[in-house]
N, C-alpha and C positions, 0 to 999 in steps of 0.2 A: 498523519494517517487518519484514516478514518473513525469517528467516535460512534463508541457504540451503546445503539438506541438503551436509554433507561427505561423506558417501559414498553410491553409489547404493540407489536402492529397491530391497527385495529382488523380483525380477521374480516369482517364485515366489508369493509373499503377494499381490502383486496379483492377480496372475490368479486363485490364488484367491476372493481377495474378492469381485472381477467376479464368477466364478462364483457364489459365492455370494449377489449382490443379483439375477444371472439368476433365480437355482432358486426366487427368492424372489416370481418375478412383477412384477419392476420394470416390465415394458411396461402394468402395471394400473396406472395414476399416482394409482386411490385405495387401494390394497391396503395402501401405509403410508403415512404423513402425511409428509412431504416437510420437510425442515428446510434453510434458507438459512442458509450456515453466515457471520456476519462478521469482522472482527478487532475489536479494544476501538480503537478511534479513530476517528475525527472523520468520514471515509469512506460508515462502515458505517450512519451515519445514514437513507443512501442504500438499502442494503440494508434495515435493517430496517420501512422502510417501505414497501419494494415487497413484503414478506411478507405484510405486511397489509392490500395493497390489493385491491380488489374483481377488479381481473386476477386478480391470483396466485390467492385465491382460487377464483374460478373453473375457472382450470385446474388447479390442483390443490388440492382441498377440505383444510383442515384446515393447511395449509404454515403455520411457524412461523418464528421467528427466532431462534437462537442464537448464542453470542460462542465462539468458541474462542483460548485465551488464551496458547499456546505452540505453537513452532516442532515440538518432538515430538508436541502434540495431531493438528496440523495434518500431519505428516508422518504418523502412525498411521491417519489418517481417510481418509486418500487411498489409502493402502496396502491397508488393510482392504476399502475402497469403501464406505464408511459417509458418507465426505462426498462429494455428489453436486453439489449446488452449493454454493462458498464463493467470498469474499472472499481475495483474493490478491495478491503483489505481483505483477506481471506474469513480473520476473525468475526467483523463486521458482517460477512455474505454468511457465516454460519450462524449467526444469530442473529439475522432474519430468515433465516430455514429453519430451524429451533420454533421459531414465534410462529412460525405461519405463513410468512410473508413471503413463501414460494420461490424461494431465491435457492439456483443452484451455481455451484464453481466448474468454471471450465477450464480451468487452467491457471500455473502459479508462470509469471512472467519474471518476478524481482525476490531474490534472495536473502537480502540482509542489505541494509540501508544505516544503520544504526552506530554512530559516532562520538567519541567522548573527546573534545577538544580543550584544549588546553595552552598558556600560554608558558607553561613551567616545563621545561624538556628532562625535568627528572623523575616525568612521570609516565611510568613506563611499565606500569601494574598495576591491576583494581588495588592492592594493597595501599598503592602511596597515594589513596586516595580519603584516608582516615584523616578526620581533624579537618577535611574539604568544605568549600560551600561549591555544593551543584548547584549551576541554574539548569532549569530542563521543563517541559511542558508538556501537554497534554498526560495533565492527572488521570490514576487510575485506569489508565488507555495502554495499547501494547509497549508503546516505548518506554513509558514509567515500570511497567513490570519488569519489561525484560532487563531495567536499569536493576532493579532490585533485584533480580534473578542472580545476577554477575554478584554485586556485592556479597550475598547468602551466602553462594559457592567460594567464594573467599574469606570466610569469617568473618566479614563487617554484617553490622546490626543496621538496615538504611536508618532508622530512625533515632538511634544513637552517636552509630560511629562516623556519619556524614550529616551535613547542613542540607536540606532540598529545598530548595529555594525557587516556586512554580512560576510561569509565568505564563500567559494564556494563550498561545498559539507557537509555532515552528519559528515563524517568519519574526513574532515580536523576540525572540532568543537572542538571533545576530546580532542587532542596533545596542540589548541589554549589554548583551556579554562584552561586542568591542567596546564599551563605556565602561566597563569594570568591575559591574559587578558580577559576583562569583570567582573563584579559582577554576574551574571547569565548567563545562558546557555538552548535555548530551543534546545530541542534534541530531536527525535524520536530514538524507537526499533528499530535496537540492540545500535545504540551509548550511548543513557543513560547508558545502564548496562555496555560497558568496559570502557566507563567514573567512573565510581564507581569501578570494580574491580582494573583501575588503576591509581584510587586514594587513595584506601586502599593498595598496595603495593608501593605506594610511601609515605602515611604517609598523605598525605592531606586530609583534611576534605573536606565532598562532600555526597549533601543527596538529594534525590525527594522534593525540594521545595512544590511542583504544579502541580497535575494533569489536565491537559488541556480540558479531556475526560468528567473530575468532573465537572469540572469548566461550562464546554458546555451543558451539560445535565441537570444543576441546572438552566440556562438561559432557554433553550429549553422547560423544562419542559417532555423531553422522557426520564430521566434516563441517565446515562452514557456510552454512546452507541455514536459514529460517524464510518457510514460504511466507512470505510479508503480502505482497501485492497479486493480484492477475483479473480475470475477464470471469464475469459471474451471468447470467442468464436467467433472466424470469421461466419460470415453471410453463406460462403458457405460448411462451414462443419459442422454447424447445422442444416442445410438444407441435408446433405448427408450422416450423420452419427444421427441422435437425439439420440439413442440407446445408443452411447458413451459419447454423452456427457450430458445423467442420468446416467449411471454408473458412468463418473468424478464426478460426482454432490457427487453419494452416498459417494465413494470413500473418498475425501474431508470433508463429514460430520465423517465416521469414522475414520480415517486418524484425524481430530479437536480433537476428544473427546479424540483418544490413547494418542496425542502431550500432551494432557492440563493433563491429568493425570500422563503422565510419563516423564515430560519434560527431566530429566538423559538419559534417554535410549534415546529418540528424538534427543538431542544435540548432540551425539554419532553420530548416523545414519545418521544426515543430516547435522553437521555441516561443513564437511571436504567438501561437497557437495557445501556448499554456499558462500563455501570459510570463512568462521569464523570458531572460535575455539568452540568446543562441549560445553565449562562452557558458554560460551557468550549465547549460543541459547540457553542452558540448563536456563541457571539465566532468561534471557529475556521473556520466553514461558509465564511464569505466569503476563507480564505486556504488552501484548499484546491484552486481550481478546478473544481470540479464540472461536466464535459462527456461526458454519457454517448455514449460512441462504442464504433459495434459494431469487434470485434480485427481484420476484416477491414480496414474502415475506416481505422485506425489504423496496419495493420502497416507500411508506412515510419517512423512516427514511432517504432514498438517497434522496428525493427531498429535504426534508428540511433541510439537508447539503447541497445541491447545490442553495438551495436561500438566505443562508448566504454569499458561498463562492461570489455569482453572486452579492453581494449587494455592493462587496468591485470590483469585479473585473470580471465583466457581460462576457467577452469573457472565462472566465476558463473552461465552459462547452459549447462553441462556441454560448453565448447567449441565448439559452432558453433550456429550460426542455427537455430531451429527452420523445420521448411517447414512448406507454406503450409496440411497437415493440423492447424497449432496454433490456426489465426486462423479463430472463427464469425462470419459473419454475412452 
């Protein structure tokens, strides 16, 4: 997932930027070809087929699809105002709204992604997770919280009554974990699933312990729903384009519903795209939740994920709620 900025956006550079996609005739939506920016996961599938559908299309002639593949790409393209529309973690687009950096949410696409794998099949509760060594990654980041979230709501202490054992990306987890080390593995979409494909091609046992999603939504009381991922919008091309960015919107809704029904033909389409292999996006589609909902819509479900995440670590969404100018729709 996305990490989020440690320090704020430089407010200067944005505005510039802005200014500069103004001076540039952004209210003309064919003046430059429009790029849908996604992340490389399982998600983005989502996106990079509403780029190519006859909507998008339409409303804006020529709109593409591309991956951007780092937390400073992603922080630069916002800053700059280079990326107009992208793929984001929710938490991440509210804390460049918070800083400054003009970013608003258009929509929650992906619900819960979040996975505890395990090769020991007696585990089968945050409980019989005491005395553990977790491997898991991205420190201080939503998945590390929301790991500790689960353990709190079941009496474990993370820092006592489990081993956390970090390791610096999603992708570096699989290779770790089928090698041995750790008892468990929290993993998000797509690593859980080629964690499994390639542990059943090497013979090792390896199954969804724990859903994270389950887990949060049994506490929460809303069901198994955590807005993780969706489509966020620079400040000044919602403002000069609105037109586009309800057709992204629509787009995105049917673009969800084709992913979630035909994830085969999805993983074909978008996987060579996200840089993963078509079985990965393909297996993964069905354990991502796929429900495109506009941010308006959703924003109870985002605040009350952001005042969990704020309970463990208050600056993740730059300290308070964003208002109600962050949520389109």
């Amino acid at each position: 997932m996305t990490r989020v900025p440690t320090a704020p956006l430089d407010r200067r550079g944005v505005l510039c930027g802005l200014a500069a996609l103004s001076a540039a005739g952004l209210a003309k939506a064919g003046a430059e070809p429009l790029t849908l920016w996604g992340m490389p996961a399982t998600p983005s599938a989502v996106f990079a087929r509403a780029a190519a559908s006859d909507r998008m299309q339409a409303a804006a002639p020529g709109a593409r699809f591309d991956v951007w593949n780092s937390t400073d790409q992603l922080r630069a393209g916002i800053a700059s105002g280079a990326f107009r529309l992208f793929a984001s973690s929710t938490y991440a687009a509210a804390n460049f709204f918070n800083r400054g950096g003009g970013t608003r949410m258009v929509n929650v696409v992906s619900w819960g992604v979040l996975y505890v794998m395990a090769r020991d099949e007696g585990i089968t509760a945050v409980e019989d997770l005491a005395g553990r060594r977790v491997l898991l990654s991205n420190k201080n980041e939503a998945p590390d919280l929301l790991f500790r979230m689960v353990l709190g709501w079941a009496g474990l202490d993370p820092d006592r009554d489990v081993t956390l054992d970090y390791v610096g990306s999603p992708g570096e987890a699989v290779p770790v974990f089928l090698s041995g080390r750790g008892d468990v593995a929290v993993m998000h979409e797509p690593a859980a699933t080629a964690a499994l494909m390639r542990a059943a091609q090497a013979g090792v046992p390896l199954f969804r312990a724990l859903d994270v999603t389950t887990l949060y939504g049994a506490h929460t009381g809303r069901g198994p729903r955590i807005p993780q991922v969706g489509l966020a919008v620079s400040e000044a091309f919602l403002d000069a384009a609105p037109d586009i960015v309800a057709a992204a919107h629509a787009a995105c809704v049917e673009a969800g519903a084709w992913a979630g029904a035909h994830p085969g033909a999805a993983g074909a389409a978008t996987g060579p795209l996200l840089g993963l292999s078509a079985e990965v996006v393909a297996r993964s589609l069905p354990f991502v939740r796929l429900d495109v909902t506009t941010a308006r819509a959703a924003r109870a479900d985002i605040e009350t994920y952001f005042g969990h995440l704020m309970a463990l670590a208050p600056g993740i969404v730059g300290n308070r709620l964003p208002d109600a100018g962050f949520y389109w729709g």
